[in-house]
Backbone as JSON Lines, residues from 0, in Angstrom:
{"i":0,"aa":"X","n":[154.26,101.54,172.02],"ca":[155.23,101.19,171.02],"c":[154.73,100.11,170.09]}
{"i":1,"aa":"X","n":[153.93,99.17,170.86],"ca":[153.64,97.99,169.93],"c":[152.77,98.29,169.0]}
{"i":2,"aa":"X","n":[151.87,99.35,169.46],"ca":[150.68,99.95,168.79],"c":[151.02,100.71,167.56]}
{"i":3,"aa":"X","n":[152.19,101.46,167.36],"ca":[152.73,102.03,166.63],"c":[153.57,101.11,165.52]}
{"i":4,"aa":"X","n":[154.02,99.99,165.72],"ca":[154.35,99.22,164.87],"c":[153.37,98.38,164.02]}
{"i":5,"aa":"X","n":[152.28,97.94,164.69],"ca":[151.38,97.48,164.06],"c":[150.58,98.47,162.94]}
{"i":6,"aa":"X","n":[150.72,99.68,163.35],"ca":[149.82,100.86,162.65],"c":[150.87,100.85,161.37]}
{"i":7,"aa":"X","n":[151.93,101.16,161.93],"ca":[152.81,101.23,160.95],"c":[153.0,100.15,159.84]}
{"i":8,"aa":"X","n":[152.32,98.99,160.33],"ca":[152.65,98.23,159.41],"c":[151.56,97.82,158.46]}
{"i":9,"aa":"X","n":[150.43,98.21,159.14],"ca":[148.94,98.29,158.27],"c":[148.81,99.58,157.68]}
{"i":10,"aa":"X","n":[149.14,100.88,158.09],"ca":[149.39,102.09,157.35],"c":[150.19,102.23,155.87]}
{"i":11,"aa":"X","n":[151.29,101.74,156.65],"ca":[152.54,102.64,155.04],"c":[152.32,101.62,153.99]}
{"i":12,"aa":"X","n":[151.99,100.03,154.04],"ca":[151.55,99.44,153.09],"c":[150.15,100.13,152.24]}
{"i":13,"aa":"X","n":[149.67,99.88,153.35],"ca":[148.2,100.4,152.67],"c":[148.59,101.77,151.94]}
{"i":14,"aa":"X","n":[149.03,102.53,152.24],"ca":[149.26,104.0,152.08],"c":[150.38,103.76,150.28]}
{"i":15,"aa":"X","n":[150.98,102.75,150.49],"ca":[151.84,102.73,149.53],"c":[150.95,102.0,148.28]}
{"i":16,"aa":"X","n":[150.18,100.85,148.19],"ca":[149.3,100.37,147.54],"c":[147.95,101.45,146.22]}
{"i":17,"aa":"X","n":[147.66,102.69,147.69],"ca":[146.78,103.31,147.01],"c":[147.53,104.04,146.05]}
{"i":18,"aa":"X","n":[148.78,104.97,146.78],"ca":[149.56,105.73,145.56],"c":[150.08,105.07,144.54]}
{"i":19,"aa":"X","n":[150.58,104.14,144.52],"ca":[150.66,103.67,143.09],"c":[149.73,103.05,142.23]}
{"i":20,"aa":"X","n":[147.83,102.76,142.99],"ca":[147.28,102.45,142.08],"c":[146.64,103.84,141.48]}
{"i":21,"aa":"X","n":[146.99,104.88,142.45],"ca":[146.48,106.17,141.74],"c":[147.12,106.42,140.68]}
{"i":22,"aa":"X","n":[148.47,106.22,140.98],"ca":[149.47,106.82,139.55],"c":[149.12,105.64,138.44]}
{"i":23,"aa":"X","n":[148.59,104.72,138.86],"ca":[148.43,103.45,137.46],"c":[147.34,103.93,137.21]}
{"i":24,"aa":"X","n":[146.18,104.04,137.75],"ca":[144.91,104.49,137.21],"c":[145.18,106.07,136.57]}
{"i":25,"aa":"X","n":[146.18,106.91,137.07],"ca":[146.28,107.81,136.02],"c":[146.85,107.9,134.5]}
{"i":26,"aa":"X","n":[147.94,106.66,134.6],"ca":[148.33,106.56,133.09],"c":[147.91,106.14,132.06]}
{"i":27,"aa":"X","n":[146.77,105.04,132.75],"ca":[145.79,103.83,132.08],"c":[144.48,105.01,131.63]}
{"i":28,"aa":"X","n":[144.25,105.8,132.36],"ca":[143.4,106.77,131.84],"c":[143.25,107.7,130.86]}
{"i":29,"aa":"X","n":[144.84,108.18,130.87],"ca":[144.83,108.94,129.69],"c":[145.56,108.1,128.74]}
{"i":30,"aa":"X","n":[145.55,107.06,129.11],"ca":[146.53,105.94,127.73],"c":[144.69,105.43,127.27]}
{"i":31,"aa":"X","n":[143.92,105.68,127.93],"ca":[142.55,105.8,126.4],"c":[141.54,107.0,126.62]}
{"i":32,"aa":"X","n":[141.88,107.99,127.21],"ca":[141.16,109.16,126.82],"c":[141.98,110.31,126.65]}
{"i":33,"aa":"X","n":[142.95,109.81,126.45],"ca":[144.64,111.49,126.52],"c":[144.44,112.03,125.04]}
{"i":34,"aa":"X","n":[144.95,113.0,124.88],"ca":[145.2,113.76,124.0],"c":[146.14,112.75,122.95]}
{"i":35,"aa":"X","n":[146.4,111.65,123.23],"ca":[146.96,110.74,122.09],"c":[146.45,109.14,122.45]}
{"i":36,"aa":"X","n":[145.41,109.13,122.96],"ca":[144.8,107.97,123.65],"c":[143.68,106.94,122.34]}
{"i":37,"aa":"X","n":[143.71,105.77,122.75],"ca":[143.27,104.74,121.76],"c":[141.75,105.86,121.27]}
{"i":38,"aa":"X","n":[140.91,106.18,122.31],"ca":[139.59,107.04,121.61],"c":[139.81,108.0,120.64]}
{"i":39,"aa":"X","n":[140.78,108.67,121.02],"ca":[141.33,110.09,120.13],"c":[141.45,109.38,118.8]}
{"i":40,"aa":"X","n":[142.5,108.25,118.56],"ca":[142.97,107.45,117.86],"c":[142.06,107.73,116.64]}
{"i":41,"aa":"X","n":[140.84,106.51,117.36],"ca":[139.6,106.19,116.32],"c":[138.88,107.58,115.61]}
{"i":42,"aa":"X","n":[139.06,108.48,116.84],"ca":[138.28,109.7,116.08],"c":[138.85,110.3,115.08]}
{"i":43,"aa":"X","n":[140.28,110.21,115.04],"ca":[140.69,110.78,114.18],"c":[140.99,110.27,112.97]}
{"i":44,"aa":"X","n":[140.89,108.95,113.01],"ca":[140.55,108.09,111.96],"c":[139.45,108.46,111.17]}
{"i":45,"aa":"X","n":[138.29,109.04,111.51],"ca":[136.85,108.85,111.23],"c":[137.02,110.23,110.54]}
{"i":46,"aa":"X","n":[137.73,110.97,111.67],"ca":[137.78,112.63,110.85],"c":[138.7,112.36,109.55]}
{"i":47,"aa":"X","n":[140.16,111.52,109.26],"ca":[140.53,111.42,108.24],"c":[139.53,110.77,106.96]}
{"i":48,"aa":"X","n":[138.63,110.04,107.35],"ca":[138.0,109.35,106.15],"c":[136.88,110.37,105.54]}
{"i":49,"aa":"X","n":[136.4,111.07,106.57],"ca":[135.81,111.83,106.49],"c":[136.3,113.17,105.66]}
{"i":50,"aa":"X","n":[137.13,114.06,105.55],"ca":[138.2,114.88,105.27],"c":[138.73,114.32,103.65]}
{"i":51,"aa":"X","n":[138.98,112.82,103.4],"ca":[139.37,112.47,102.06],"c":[138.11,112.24,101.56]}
{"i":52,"aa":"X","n":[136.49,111.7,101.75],"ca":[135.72,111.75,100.7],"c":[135.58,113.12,100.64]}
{"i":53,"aa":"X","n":[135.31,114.17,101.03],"ca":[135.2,115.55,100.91],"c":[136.66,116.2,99.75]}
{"i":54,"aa":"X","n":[137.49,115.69,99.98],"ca":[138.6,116.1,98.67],"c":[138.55,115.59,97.54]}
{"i":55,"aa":"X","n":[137.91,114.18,97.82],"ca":[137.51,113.56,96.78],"c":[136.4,114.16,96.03]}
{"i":56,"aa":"X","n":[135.41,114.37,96.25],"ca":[134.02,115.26,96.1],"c":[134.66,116.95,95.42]}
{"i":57,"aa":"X","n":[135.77,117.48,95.91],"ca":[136.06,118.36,95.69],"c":[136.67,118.47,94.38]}
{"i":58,"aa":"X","n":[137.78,116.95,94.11],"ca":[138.75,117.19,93.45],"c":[137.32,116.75,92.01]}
{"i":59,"aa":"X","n":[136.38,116.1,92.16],"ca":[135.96,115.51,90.78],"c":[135.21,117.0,90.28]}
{"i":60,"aa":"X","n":[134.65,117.84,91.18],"ca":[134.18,118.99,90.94],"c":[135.09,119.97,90.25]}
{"i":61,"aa":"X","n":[136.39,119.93,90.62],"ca":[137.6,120.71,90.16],"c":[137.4,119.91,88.26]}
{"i":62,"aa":"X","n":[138.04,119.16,88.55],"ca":[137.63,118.21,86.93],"c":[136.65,118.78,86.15]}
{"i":63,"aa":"X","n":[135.46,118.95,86.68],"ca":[134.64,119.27,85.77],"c":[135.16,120.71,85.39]}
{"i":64,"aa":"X","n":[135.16,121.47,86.46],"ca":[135.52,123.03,85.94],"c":[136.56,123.44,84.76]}
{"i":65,"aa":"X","n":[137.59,122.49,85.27],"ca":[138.39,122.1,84.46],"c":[138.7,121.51,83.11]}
{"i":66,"aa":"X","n":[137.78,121.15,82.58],"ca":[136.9,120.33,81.26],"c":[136.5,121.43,80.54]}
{"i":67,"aa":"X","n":[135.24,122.02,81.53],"ca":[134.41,123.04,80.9],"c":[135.86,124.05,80.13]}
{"i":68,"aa":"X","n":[136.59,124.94,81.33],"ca":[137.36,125.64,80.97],"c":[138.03,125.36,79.29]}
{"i":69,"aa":"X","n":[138.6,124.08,79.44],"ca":[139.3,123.79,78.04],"c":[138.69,124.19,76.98]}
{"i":70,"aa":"X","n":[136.95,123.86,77.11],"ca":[136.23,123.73,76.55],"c":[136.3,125.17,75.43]}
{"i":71,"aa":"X","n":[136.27,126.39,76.66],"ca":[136.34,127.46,75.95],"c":[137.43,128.02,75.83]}
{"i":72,"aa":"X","n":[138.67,127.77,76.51],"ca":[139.74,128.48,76.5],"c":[140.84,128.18,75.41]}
{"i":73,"aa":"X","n":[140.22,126.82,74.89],"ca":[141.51,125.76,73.95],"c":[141.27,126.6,72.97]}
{"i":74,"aa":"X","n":[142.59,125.99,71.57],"ca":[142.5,126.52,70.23],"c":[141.3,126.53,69.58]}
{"i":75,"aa":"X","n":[140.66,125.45,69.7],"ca":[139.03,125.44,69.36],"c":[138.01,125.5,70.13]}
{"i":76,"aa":"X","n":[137.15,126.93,70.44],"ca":[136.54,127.08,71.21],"c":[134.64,126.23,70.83]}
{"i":77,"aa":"X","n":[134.19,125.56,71.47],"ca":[133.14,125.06,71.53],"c":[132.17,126.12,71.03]}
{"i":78,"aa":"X","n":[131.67,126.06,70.2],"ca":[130.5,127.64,69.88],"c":[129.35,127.14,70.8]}
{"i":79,"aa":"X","n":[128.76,125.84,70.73],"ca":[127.7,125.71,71.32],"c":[127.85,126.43,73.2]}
{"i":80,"aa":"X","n":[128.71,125.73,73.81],"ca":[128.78,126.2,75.08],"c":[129.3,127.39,75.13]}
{"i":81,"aa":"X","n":[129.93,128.21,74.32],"ca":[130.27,129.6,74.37],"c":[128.93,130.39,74.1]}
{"i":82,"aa":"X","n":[127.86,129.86,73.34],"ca":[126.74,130.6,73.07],"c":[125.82,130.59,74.32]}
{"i":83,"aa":"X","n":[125.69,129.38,74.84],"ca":[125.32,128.96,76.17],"c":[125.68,130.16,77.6]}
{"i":84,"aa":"X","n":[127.14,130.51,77.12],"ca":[127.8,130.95,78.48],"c":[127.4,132.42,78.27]}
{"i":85,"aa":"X","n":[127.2,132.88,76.89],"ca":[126.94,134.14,76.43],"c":[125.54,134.66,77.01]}
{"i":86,"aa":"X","n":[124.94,133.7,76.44],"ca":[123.12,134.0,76.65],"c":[122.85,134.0,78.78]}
{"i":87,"aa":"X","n":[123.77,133.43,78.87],"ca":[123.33,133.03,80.37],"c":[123.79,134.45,81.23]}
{"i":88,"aa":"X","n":[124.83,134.92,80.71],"ca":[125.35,136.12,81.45],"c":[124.79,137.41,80.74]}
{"i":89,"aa":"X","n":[124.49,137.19,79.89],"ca":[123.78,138.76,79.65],"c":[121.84,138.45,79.52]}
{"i":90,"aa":"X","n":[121.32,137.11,79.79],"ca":[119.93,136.74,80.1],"c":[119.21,137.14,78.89]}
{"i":91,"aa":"X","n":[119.65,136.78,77.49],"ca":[119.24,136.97,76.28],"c":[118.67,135.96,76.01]}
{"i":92,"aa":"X","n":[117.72,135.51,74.75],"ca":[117.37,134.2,74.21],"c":[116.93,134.99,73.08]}
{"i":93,"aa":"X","n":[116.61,134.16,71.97],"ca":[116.95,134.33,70.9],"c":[115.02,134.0,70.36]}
{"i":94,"aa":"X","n":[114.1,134.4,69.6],"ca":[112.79,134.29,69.71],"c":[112.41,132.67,68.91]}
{"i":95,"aa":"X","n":[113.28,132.57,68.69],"ca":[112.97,131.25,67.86],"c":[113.57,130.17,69.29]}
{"i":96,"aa":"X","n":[114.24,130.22,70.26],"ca":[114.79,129.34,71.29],"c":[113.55,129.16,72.25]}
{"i":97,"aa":"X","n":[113.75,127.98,72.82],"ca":[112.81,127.16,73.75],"c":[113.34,127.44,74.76]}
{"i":98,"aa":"X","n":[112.97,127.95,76.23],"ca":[113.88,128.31,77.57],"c":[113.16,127.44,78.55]}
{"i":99,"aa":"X","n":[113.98,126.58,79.32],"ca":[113.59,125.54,80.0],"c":[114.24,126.29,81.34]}
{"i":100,"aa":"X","n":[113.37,126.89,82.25],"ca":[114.29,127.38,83.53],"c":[114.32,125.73,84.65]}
{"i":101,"aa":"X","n":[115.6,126.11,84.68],"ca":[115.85,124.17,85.72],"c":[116.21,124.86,87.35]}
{"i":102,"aa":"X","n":[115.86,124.54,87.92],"ca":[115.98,124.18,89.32],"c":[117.42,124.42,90.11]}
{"i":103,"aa":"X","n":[117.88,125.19,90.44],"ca":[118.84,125.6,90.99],"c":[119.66,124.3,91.32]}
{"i":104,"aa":"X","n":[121.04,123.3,91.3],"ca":[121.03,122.66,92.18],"c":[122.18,123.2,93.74]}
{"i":105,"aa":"X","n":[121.38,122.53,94.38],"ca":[122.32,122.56,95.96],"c":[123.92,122.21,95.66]}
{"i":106,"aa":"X","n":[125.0,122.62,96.11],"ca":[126.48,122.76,96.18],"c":[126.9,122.29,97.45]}
């Protein structure tokens, strides 16, 4: 009997100690690696900054297209860049014109 009280009394403590540092070490765990945890946090920080220079990059590219367009679409159409856009799509030049072929650039 005495043996059993003593067990009992070094057991269910002990026994009670580990389960709740298991359940603390489980919340503390995913409170910084969970699916909404301080790491996630930062990453997704990094993916947002990341994500706005890329719209940014996008939107100044839109601008330009956007420029050009006016360029030819407004009441006064640009002759120079309409002659430009002409010669380029049907690969004409004119014998008196100088043809400078330029270098593809990367997008």
């Amino acid at each position: 009997m005495v043996i059993r009280r003593r067990l009992r009394a070094i057991v269910f403590p002990l026994l009670l100690y580990c389960v709740s540092g298991a359940a603390g070490g489980y919340f503390v765990w995913h409170a910084l690696n969970g699916e909404r945890g301080l790491k996630t946090k930062d990453e997704y920080r990094l993916k947002i900054a990341d994500l706005e220079a890329q719209l940014a990059g996008l939107q100044s590219e839109s601008d330009l297209w956007r420029r050009r367009i006016e360029l030819v679409n407004g009441a006064i159409v640009d002759r120079d860049l309409l002659d430009e856009l002409a010669r380029r799509v049907l690969g004409r030049a004119d014998k008196n014109d100088l043809v400078v072929m330029l270098p593809q650039q990367a997008r």
